[in-house]
C-alpha positions in Angstrom: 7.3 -74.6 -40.1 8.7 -72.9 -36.9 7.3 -74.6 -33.9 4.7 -71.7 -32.5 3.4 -71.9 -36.1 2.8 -76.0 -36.0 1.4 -74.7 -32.7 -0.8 -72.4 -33.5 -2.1 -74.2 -36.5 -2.8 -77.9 -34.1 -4.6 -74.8 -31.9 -6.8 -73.7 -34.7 -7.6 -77.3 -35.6 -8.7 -78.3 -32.0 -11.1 -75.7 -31.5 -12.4 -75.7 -35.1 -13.0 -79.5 -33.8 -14.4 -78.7 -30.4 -16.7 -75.7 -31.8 -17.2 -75.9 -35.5 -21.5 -76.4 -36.7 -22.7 -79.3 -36.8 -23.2 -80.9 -40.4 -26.7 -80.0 -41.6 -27.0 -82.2 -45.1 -25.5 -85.6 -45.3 -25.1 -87.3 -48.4 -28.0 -88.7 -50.1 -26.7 -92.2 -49.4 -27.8 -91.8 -46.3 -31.1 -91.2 -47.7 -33.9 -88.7 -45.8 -32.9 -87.4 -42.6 -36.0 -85.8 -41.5 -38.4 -87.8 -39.1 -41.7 -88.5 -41.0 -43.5 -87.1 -38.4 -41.4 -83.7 -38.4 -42.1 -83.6 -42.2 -45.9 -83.9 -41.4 -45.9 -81.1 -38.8 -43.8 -78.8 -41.1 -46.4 -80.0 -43.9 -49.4 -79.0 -41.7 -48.0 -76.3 -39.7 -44.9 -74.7 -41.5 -46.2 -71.9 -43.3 -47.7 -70.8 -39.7 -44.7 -69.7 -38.1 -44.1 -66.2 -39.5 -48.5 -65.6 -38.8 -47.7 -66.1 -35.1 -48.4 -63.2 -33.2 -45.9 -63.2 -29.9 -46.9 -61.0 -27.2 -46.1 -60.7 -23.2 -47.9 -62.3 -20.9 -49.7 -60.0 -18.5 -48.7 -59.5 -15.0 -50.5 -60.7 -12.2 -51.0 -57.9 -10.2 -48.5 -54.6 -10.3 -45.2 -55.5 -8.6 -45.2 -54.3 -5.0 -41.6 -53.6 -3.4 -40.9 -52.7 0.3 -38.2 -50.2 1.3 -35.8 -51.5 4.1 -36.1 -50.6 7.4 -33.5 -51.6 10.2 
């Protein structure tokens, strides 16, 4: 391996490193690794989320400028 390739390739690692995803499932040895009371809100609440309407809020008035005078 040329030396720009070893390089390139330490390069690649670093930032994979630096900016890779966390790791979502540990091994089951480390048995559950969701709260219990984040498994009681997804429980109660979960199948809400998609049902949610999302709308803007309404403005306060209607937005006034002033031209600039000098």
């Amino acid at each position: 391996m040329g030396i720009w390739s070893e390089l390139a390739y330490r390069v690649q690692r670093l930032v994979r490193w630096l900016f890779g995803a966390p790791v979502q499932n540990l091994p089951t040895g480390f048995g559950d690794t969701v709260p219990p009371e984040v498994a009681k809100f997804e429980a109660e609440f979960g199948d809400e989320r998609g049902r949610l309407p999302i709308s803007e809020p309404p403005l306060a008035g209607a937005i006034q400028t002033k031209a600039v005078t000098r």
